[in-house]
N, C-alpha and C positions, 0 to 999 in steps of 0.2 A: 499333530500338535494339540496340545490342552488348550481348551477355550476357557477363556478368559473368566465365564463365569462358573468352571469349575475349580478355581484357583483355593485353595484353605482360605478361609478369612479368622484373621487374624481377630484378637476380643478389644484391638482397641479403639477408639472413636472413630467412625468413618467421616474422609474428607467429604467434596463435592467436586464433582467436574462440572467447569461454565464452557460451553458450545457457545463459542463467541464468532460474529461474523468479521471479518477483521477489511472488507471493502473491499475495493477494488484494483486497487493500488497506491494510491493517495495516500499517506496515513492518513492525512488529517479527513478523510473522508469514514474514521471506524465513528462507533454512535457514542455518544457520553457515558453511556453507562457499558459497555465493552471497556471503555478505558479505563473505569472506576475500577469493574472487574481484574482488569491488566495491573492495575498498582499494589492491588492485594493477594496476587498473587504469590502459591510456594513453586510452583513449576508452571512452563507456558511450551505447549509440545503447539509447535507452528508451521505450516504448508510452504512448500515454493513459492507459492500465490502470494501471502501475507508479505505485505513490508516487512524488510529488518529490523524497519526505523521504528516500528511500535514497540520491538523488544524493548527503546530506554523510557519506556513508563512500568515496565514492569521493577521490583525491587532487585538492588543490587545482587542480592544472595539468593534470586529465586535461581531455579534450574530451567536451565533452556533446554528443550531437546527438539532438532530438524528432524522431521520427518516427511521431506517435501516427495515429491512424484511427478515426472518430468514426463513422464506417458514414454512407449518405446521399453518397458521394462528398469528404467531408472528410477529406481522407487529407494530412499534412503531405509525406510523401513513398510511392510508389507499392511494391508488393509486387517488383518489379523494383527501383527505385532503392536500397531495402534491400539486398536482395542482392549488388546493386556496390559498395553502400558498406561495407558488411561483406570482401568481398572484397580491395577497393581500400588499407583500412586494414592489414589483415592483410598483405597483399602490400609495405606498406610498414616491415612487424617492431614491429607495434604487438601490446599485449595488449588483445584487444577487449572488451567485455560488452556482447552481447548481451539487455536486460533486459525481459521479458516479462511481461505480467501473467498470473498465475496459474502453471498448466504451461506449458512450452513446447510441449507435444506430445499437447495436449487443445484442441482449436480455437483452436490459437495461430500455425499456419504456421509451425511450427518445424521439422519435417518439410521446406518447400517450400525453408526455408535451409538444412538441412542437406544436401541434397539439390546446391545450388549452390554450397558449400564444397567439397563430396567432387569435385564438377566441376571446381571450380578448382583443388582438390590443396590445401586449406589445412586444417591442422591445427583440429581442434574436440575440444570437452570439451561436456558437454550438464548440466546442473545441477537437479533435478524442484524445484518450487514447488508449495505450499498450492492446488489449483485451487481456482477458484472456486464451484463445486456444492457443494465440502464446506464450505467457509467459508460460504457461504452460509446453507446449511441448518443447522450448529452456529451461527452465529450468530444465526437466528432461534430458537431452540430447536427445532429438531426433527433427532431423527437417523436418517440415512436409510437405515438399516437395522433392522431389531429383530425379536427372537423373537417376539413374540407378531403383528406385523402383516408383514412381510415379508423374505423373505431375499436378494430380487433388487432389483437398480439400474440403470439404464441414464441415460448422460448423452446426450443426443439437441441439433444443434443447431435451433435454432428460425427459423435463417437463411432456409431452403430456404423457397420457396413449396409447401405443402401440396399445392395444387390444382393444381400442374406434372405433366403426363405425365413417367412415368421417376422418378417420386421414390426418394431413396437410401434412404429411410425405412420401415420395411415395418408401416405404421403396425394393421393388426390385430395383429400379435405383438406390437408394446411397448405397444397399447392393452388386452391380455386378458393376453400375458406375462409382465409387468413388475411388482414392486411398485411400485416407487417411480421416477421418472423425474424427470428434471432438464433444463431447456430451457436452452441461452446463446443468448443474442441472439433471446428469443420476443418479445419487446413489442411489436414491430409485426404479424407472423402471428401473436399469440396469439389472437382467434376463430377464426383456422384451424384454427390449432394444437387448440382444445378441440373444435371439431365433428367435426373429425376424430378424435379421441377417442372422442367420446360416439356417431359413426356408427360405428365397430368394434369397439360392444360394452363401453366404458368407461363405471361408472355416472356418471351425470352428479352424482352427490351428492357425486359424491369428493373431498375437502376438498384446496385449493389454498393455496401461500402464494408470493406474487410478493415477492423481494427488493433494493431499489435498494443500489448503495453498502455493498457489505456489508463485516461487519469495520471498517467506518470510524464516527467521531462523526457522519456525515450517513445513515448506513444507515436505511431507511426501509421498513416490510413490511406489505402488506397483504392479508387472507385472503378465502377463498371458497370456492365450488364451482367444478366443470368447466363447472356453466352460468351461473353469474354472474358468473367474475372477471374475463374482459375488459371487463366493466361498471364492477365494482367497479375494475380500474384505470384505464379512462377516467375514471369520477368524481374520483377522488384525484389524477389527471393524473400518474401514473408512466410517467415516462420510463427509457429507455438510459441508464448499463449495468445491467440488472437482470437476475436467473433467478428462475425458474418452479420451485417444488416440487410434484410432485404425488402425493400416496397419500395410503393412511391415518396414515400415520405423522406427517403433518400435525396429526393431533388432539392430537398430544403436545407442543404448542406450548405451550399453556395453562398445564401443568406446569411444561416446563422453560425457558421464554423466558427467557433470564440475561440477556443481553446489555442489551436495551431496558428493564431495569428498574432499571438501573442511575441513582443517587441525581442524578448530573446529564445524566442524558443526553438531547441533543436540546437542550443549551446550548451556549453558546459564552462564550469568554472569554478576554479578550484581556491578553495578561501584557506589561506595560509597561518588565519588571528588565531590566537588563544580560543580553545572550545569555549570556553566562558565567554568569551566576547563575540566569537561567531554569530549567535543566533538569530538576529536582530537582522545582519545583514545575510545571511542565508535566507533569511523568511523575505526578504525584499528580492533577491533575486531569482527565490522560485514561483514569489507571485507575478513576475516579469515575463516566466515562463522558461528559464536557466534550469539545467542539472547541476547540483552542487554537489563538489567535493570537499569534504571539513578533513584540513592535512597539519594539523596545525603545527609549527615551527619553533613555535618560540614557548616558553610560559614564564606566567608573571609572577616572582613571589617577592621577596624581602630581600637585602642587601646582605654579603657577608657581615658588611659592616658598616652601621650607620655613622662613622665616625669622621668620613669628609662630609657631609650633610649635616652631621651637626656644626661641624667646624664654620659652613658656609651659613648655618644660621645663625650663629653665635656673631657674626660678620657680616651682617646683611645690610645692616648700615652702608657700608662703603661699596655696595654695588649701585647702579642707574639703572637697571633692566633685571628680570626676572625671565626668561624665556622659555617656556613650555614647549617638549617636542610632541607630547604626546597624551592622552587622558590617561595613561599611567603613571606619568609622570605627576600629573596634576594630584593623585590619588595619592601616591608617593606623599608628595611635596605635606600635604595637609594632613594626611594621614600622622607622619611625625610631628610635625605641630601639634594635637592634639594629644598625642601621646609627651610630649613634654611639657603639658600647660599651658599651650599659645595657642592665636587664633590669628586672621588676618590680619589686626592690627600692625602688625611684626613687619608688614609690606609698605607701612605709610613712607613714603619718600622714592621709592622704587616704582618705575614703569614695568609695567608686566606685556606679555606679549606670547600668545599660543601660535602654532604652527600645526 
């Protein structure tokens, strides 16, 4: 296959690609200025990782393209087709967004595109995102550093097979080195991941907490030791994408676990209003700690025919009560008043009354 930076370039203005970190799952966790990038956006090529939910800041007519990768060879498009299609856009005078979950440049291969941009001579901008180790670990409650139990971290990936000759991993230093250590992508070598641990000298009591989904209303965490938690997650059947915390700093979960204790969480709820009205009360229910479903049912627009409503205005005189079922109605009601040159006045002698 042709690499991307042997592609013709074309003699018209080159776009730029923005390597944006897009967090950890949360939308509301990407950075202000990732978002700025997102709304000026011509195309947004985005990970499995990245929320959906940040594609609606991007512009209506930008071009989305998934390109997510599910690990196990489920890859929607290849670490190579990335890199041409990022190139290929830009060389076309597009403003690209590159949207990544977590950092770009913390096991994200953002590295291996910048790397193919600067090949192909295309303009880049790089954007740091929320990674996921620290959202993780604040959102289980624990924080992964602290005076009293450690002042070192290491985020280690979990990808590598342990027991490969040559490993990149220099697994007695961050087994005895390290306070606190952070695995991406352990859940399948995680009994490697802990024997090898606890063979270089890590007490095997050292409290562990595995976290799915984190930052999100599905976030899911379950604790243990270095010798039990690949137990303890087989049993609960935790899958991808999850990390691994390990130290003692783990014990301070008990204390500070906010997240998961929140009054609805581990619900779900499906809001049936008008999208235009939704938001207000989706944003109450996922600070609650609620998964929201927006399915909305109904929509609100204008009447075939405003012609019993005027009738009833032209008549209002002769009613005692005005009865509102609803702030549509209310919007309704005034709406056409103003649109025929009246104002409340029109209601003096009538009792009104909302529902």
């Amino acid at each position: 296959m042709r690499s991307a930076s042997e592609t013709p370039v074309p003699s018209q203005p080159l776009g730029k690609v923005y390597l944006v970190g897009a967090g950890p799952g949360d939308p509301d966790l990407i950075t202000v200025k990732g978002r700025r990038f997102l709304e000026k956006a011509d195309v947004v090529v985005y990970d499995y990782l990245a929320s959906p939910k940040l594609l609606r800041y991007a512009p209506a007519e930008a071009e989305q393209v998934y390109v997510g990768k599910k690990g196990h060879g489920l890859h929607a498009k290849t670490q190579d087709e990335i890199n041409q299609l990022l190139v290929e856009r830009a060389r076309a005078g597009k403003r690209v967004v590159r949207l990544k979950g977590g950092d770009p440049f913390i096991f994200g291969r953002g590295g291996e595109e910048i790397e193919e941009l600067v090949a192909a001579g295309i303009p880049f901008e790089v954007v740091p995102g929320v990674t996921s180790a620290t959202a993780a670990a604040t959102y289980a409650g624990v924080p992964i550093t602290h005076r009293r139990y450690t002042s070192s971290v290491a985020f280690v990936t979990g990808h590598e097979d342990p027991t490969k000759p040559g490993s990149n991993v220099d697994w007695r230093k961050i087994a005895t080195g390290v306070g606190t250590l952070v695995f991406y992508m352990g859940i399948k070598n995680l009994p490697h991941i802990t024997r090898k641990l606890i063979d270089n000298g890590r007490d095997p009591a050292t409290p562990v907490v595995v976290v799915r989904w984190a930052s999100t209303p599905d976030q899911r965490s379950v604790e243990g030791t270095l010798a039990d938690i690949a137990e303890v997650v087989r049993k609960h059947d935790i899958r991808p994408p999850a990390l691994v915390v390990v130290g003692e700093v783990v014990r301070l979960r008990r204390l500070i676990n906010w997240f998961e204790k929140r009054p609805l969480f581990g619900k779900t709820v499906m809001v049936t209003r008008t999208r235009e009205q939704a938001s207000e009360l989706v944003a109450g229910l996922e600070e609650a700690g609620a998964a929201c479903i927006e399915w909305p049912t109904i929509a609100i627009g204008p009447p075939d025919s405003w012609e019993p409503l005027d009738q009833a205005l032209a008549g209002l005189h002769a009613f005692d009560w005005i009865l509102f079922t609803s702030i549509n109605a209310i919007r309704c009601f005034f709406g056409r008043l103003r649109d025929k040159g009246l104002d409340s006045r029109i209601l003096a002698g009538c009792r009104v009354g909302v529902v």
